[in-house]
N, C-alpha and C positions, 0 to 999 in steps of 0.2 A: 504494500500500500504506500501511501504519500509516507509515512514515515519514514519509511524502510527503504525506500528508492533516496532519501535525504542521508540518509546515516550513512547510503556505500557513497554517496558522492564524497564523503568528508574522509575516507581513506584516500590511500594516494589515488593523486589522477590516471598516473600511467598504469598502471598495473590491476585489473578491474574484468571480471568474470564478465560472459556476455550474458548471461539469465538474470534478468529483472522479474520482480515482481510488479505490477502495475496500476495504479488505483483507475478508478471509472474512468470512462472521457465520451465527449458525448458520439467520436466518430466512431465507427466498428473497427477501422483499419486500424487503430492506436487500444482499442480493447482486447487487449492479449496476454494469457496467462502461461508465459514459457515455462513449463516444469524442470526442477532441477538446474542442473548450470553448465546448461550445454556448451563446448568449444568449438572455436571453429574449424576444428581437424574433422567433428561430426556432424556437426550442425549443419550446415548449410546443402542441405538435399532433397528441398523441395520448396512448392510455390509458400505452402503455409508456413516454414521456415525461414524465407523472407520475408516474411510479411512483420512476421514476430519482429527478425530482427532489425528490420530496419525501420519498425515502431519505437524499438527500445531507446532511438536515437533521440527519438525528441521528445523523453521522456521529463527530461532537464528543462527543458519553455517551460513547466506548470511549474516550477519549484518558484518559492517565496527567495530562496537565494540569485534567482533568477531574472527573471523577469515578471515576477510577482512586484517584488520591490527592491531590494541588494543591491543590483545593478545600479538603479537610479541613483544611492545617494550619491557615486561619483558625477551624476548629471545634476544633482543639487546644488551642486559646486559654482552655478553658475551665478548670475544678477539677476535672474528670473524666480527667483523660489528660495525659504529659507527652509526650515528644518522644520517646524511645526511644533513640536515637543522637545520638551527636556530630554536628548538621548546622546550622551556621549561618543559616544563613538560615531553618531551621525554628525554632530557637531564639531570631531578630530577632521574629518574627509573635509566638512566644510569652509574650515580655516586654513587647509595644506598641511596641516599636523597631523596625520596618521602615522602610527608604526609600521603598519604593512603585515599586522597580526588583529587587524577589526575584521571579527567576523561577516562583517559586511563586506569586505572585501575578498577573502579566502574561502568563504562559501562559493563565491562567485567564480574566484578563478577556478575551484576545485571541481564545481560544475561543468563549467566550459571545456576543462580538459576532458572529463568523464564521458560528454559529448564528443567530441574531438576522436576519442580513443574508440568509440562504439561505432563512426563512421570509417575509422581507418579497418577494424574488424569487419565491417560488414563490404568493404571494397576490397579486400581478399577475398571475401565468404561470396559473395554472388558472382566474380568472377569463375569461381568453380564449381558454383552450384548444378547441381543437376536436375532435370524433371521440370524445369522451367523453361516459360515464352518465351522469348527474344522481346514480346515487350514488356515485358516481367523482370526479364534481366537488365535491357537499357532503362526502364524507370527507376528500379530499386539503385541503380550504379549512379543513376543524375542524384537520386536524393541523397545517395551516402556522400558523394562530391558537394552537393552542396551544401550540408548539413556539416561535411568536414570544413569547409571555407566558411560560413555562416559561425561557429564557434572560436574559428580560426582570428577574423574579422574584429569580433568584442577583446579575446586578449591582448590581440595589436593595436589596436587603436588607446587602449586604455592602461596599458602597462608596456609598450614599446616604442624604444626610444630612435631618433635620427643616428647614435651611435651604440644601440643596441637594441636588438630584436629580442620577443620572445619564444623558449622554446618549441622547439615543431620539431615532429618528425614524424613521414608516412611511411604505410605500409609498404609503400614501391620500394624502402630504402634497405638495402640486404639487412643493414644491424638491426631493423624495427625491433623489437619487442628483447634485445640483449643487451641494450642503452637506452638509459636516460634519454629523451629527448634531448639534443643540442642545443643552446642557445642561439641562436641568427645574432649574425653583425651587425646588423641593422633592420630596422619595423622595413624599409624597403624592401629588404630579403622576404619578407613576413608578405607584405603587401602580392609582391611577385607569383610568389606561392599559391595565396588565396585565390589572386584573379587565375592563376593555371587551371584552379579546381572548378571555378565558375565556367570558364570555359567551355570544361571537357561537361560541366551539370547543364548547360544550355544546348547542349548538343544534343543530348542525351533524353534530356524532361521533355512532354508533352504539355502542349498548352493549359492552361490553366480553364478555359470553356471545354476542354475536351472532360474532364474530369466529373462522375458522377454526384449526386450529391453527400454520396459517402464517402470517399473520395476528399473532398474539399478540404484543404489545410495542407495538404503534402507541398513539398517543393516542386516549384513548375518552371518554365522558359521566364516569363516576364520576370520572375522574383531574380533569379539567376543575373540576369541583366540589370537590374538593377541594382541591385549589391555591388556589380562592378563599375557603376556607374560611381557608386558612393566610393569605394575603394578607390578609385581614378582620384576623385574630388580630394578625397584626407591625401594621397600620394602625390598629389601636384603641388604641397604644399615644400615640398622638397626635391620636386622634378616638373619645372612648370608646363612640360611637353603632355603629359598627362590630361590637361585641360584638352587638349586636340580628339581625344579618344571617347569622349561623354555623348555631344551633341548626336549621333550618330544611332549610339546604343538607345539614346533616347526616344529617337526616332521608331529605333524598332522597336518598343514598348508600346507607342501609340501604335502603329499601324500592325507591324506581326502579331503583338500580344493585346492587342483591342483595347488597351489600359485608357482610362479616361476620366475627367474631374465630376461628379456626381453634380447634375445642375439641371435645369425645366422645373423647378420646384416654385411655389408661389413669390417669393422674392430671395433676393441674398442670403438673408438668415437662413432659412428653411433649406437652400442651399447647403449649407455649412453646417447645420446642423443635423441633415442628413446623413454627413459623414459618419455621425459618432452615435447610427442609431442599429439598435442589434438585429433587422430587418434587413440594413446594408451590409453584415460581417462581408458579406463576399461582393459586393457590390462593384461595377467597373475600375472603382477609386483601389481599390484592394492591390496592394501587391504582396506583402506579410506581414502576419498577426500571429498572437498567440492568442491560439482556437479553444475558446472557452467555453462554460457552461453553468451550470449550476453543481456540479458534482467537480469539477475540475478546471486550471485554466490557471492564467492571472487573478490574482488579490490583489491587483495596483489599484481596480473602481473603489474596493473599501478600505484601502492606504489612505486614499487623499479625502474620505468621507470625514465631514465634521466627526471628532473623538467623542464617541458614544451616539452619536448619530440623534442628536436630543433624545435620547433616551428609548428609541426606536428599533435603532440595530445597531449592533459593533461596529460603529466607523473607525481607524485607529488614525485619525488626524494628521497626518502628514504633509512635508510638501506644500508651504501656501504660498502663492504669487506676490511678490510684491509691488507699489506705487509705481515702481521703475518699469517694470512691463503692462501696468493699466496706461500709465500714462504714451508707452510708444504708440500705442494704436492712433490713428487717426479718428477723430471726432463722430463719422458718418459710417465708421468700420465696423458691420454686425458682427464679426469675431470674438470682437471685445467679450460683449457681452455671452456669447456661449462657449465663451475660453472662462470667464473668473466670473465667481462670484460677487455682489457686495452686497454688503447692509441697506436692507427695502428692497432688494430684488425678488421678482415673485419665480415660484417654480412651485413644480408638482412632486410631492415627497410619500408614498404608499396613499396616492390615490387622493389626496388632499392637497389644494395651492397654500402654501408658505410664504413667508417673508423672510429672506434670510438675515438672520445673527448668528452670532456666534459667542461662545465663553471659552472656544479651545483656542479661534488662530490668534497669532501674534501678530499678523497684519492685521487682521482685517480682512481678509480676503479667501476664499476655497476656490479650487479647482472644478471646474462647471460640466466640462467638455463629457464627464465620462457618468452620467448623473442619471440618464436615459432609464438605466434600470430596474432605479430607486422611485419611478413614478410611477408603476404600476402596483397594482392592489385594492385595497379599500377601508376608510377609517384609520389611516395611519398604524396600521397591522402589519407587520411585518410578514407574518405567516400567511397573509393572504395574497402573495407575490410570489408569482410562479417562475422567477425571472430570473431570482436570485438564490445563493444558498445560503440557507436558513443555518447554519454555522457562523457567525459572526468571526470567529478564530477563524474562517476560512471562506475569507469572502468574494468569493468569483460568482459571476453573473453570465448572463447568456449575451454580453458585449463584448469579442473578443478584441483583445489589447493589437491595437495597430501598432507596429513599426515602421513600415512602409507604405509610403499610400505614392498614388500618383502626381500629386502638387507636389511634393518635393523635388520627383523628378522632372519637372518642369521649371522649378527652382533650381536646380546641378543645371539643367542645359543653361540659364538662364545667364549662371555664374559662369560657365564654362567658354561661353562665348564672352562675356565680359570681359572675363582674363584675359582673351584673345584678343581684345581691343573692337570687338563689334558691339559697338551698342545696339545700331538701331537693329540687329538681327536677335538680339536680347531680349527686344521690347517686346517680341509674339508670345513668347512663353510667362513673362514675369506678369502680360497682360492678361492671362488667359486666365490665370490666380486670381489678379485681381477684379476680372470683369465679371467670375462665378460670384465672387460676394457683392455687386454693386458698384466698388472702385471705379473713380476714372483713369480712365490709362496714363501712361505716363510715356513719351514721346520717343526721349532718349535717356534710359536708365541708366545707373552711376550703381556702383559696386556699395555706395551709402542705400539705393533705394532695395539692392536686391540684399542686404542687411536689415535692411528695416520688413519687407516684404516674409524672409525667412524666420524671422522671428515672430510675424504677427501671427503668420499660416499655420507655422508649426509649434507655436509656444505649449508647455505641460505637456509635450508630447515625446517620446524614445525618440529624438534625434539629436540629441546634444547638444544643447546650444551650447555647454560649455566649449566640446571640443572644436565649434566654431569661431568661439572666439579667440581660443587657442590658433586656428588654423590662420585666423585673421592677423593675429598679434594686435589683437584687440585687448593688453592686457590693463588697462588704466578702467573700462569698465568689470571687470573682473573685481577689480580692488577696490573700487569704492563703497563707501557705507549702503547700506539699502534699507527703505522705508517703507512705514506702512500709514494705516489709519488705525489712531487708537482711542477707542468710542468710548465716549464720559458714561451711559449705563451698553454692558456688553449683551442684555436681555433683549434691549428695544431695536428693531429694527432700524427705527427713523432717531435713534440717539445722533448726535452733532459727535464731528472727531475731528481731532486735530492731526497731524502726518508727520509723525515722530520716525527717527531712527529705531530699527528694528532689530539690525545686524551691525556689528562695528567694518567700518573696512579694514581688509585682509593685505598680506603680503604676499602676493601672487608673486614668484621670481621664476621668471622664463629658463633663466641657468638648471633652475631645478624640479619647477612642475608641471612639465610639458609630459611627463605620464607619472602613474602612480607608483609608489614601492612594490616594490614584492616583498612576501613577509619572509620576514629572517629566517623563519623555520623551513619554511621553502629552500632556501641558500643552504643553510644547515646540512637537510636531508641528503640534497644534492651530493656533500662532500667536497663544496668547492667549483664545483661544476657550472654552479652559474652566479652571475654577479648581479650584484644588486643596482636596483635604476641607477644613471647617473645621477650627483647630485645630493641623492640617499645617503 
């Protein structure tokens, strides 16, 4: 079960049985009860053997170390969102004070390898497998490749450095499984790698409409591509040739893989708020999610839920926006308001309209975007919501957690030609974003407007603004104090507040926080074998 699939993650990465046990999920392909702990010397000798195993791989998206929540606090890090609560160790990550032993952090890498190591097994294992289709064997081999690059992707960008990569090593490699993984000389080594694996998984995968509705969630061509779209984007920060390789792939997104911005909706808002409704999980806009449910999925919807959900349901408060990103929106920007919360906004809360307040945030402010959930039922009843899981300690919803949506990738082309010095070829794509919510267009865009653009489209959302602004060398907004509103009664919707500092500013120093530590114990086990981030 969920327990038990977290407990082997937190043994070493590398070295990891292929038999899982598996808690519910709402697809059939991911409900699989492998017996015993089969290898892959025996394992792999039939279609229901693949399936198992290359279920087992994306076992890791539902974990709370994950993409539950874990991951995010290193995206907390940024001027968009403070902490929410008293929580140390989320409050170490967001001054650049971690040791590199917060389980917020080492659950997370230890996960990723666990992933990482279950796609390199299953990329031996279906290459020999026998009794299987040829398109049994090319889909299961696209998802192991991508699922390898996809884990791959989260350690590099967030723990590898310009003069040192994190370890990797594949199954292609004679020594696999009699070493350590190597450390890479560099995240470009890292980078290299992943797009090879994207690659060979877009070759491989079938389109994502070809796919039944059981089916739905696996890796397909458009996710494949766009991953390497994003890889391209964090790698040109160090190779500006990079930027030449986006516009292209982006292209085939649209037109090969039918991807497109969710819009014909009554106005802009409705537009936008379409995005983030659990009717749409699979919608045009879709490129990947973690596939949720009421039994399984991400817990990020009841993360960022007001803490105690006024008494409702287990929200656990997290993560609240501050002043500095209500204020970037522009005036007439429906996002605004179906991105954050404030004091006197109305919404619909198990079946009842509200006003919102709060006694948890520290701004002022909750996260809006992922709320869809929480407005069905009756009487402010919890249990009369069929939507959600009635576990509070385990709060996933029938909203699966976007990662990828299609605006962003229209946002990379948008950038990517920028960089290139074309404006006016910039302005289709940055306009396209902004004409679904209402915006007027903008002529000839400036690397300030697709800054401002990228932040409004995707804020509270898995794409990092931090590692954006890293990429930018944006680092003076990194460091500056961040604000909120703090309301004279925190009961009354319509109380009066004044807009206090919330967060002190921080010492961001580029010499040494352009990725995170790795924890000592890591280093430790190694025996030497791997060094610690620069700067560390």
């Amino acid at each position: 079960m969920k327990q038990y699939i977290k407990s082997l993650t937190r043994r070493t990465a590398f070295l990891i049985c292929l038999g899982v046990t598996m808690g519910s999920c709402q697809k059939d392909w991911v409900d699989t009860k492998p017996n015993g702990e089969p290898t892959t010397a025996y394992f792999w000798k039939s279609e229901d053997d693949v399936k198992k195993g290359i279920a087992a791989i994306y076992v890791p998206m539902r974990n709370e170390s994950t993409w539950g929540r874990n991951l995010f606090w290193m995206q907390n890090a940024s001027d968009d969102l403070i902490v929410g609560r008293s929580k140390a160790d989320g409050e170490n990550i967001k001054n650049f004070i971690p040791s590199g032993r917060e389980g917020y952090m080492t659950d997370g890498w230890n996960d990723l390898y666990w992933m990482m190591n279950k796609a390199n097994q299953a990329i031996a294992g279906v290459k020999g497998a026998t009794n299987i289709s040829d398109a049994v064997r090319n889909r299961s081999l696209g998802e192991a490749y991508f699922m390898r690059a996809f884990s791959h992707f989260w350690l590099a960008y967030l723990w590898g450095h310009k003069n040192q990569g994190v370890p990797y090593d594949g199954v292609e490699n004679a020594e696999f499984g009699s070493r350590i993984p190597p450390q890479l000389p560099s995240v470009t080594d890292n980078y290299a790698q992943i797009i090879s694996d994207l690659t060979k998984a877009a070759d491989l995968l079938p389109f994502f409409e070809t796919y039944s509705s059981e089916n739905q969630g696996r890796a397909h061509k458009a996710a494949a591509w766009g991953y390497m779209v994003k890889v391209y984007a964090y790698w040109a920060q160090y190779d500006q040739s990079k930027w030449a390789l986006i516009p292209a792939l982006c292209d085939r997104i649209k037109t090969e893989g039918k991807r497109a911005l969710i819009s014909g909706k009554a106005n802009g808002k409705a537009n936008y708020q379409a995005v983030f409704k659990i009717e749409n999980n699979w919608s045009s806009e879709y490129l990947w999610s973690v596939t949720s449910d009421v039994q399984g999925g991400s817990e990020f919807m009841g993360v960022v839920l007001e803490n105690k959900g006024w008494g409702i349901y287990n929200g656990w408060g997290y993560f609240q926006p501050t002043e500095e990103l209500y204020d970037e929106y522009e005036a007439n920007d429906p996002r605004r308001e179906v991105t954050i919360l404030k004091f006197g906004d109305k919404f619909t809360y198990f079946g009842k309209e509200r006003s919102y307040f709060s006694t948890n945030s520290l701004s002022g402010f909750q996260i809006n975007k992922y709320m869809e959930p929480y407005s069905y039922g009756s009487n402010e009843n919890a249990g009369s919501n069929m939507m959600i899981n009635q576990n509070g300690d385990y709060p996933t919803t029938k909203l699966s957690l976007p990662l990828m949506r299609y605006a962003e990738i229209l946002l990379f082309k948008a950038e990517a030609l920028l960089q290139q010095g074309k404006s006016s070829e910039a302005a289709a794509p940055l306009n396209e974003v902004r004409a679904r919510v209402g915006l007027q267009p903008i002529a000839n865009p400036t690397m300030s407007d697709l800054k401002h653009e990228r932040r409004t489209e995707l804020a509270c959302e898995w794409t990092d603004r931090l590692a954006d602004l890293k990429r930018w060398g944006d680092f003076a907004k990194i460091n500056a104090p961040l604000t909120g509103r703090i309301h004279t009664n925190k009961t009354d919707p319509n109380s009066p507040y004044t807009i206090q500092k919330v967060w002190p500013a921080r010492n961001f120093d580029p010499n040494k926080h352009m990725a995170w530590p790795i924890s000592p114990d890591e280093i430790s086990r190694s025996n030497g074998a791997y060094k610690q981030t620069p700067g560390w």
